[in-house]
C-alpha positions as CSV (number, residue, x, y, z in Angstrom):
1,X,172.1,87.2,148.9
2,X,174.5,88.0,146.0
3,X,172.9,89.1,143.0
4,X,174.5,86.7,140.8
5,X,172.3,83.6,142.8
6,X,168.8,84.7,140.9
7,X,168.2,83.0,138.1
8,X,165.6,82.6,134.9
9,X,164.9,86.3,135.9
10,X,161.6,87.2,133.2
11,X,160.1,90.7,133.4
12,X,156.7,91.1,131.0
13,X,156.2,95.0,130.3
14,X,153.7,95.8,127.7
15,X,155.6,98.2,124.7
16,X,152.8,100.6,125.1
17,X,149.4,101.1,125.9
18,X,147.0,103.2,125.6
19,X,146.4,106.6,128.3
20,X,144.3,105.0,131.1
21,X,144.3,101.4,130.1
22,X,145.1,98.7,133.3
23,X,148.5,97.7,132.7
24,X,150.2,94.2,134.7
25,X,153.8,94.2,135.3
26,X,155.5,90.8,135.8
27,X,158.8,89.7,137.3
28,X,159.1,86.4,137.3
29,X,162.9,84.8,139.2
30,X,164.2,81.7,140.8
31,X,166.0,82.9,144.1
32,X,167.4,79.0,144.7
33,X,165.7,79.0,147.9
34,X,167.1,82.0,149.3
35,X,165.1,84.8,150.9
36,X,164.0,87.3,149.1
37,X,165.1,91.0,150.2
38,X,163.4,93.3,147.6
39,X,161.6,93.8,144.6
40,X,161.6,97.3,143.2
41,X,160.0,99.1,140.3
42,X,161.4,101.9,138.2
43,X,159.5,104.2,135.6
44,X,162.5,106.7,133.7
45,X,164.7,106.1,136.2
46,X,162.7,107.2,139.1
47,X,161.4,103.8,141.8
48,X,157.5,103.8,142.2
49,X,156.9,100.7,143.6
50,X,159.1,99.2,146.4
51,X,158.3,95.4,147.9
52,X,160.5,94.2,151.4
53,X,159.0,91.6,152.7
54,X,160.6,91.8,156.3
55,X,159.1,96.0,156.6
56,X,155.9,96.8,157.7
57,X,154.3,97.9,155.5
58,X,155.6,95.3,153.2
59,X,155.0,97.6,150.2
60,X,155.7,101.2,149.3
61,X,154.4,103.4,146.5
62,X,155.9,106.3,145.3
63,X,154.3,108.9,143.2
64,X,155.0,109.3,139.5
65,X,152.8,111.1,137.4
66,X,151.0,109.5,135.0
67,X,150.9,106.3,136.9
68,X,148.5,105.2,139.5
69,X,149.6,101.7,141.4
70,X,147.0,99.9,142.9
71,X,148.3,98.3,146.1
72,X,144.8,96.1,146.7
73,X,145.9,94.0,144.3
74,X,150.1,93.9,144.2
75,X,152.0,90.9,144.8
76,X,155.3,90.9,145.1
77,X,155.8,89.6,141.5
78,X,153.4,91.6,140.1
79,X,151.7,94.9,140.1
């Protein structure tokens, strides 16, 4: 897929929060009906969260500190 063929692409980040608080990250996209290949997430420009749906395992977590991602309950979308 070309990147140019997502559309409406939404990402909701909260500005700040406080140290500890639950945080949800949202990436919202219309793919017009093509497959997606991956959905990656990047703190300071370092990925700690990697989603491709045709691996096994489907997602992938990298450690940052500071950050702790809880795969129980990530969807592709969100985290």
């Amino acid at each position: 897929m070309r990147g140019d063929a997502l559309k409406d692409v939404r990402v909701s980040i909260p500005q700040a929060v406080k140290m500890m608080d639950t945080v949800t990250l949202q990436c919202k996209y219309d793919l017009q009906g093509e497959p997606l290949y991956t959905v990656k997430w990047y703190k300071g420009g370092q990925e700690f969260f990697r989603f491709i749906p045709k691996e096994l395992p489907n997602t992938q977590v990298f450690p940052l500190p500071g950050l702790n991602v809880d795969v129980s309950v990530c969807i592709f979308d969100w985290i």
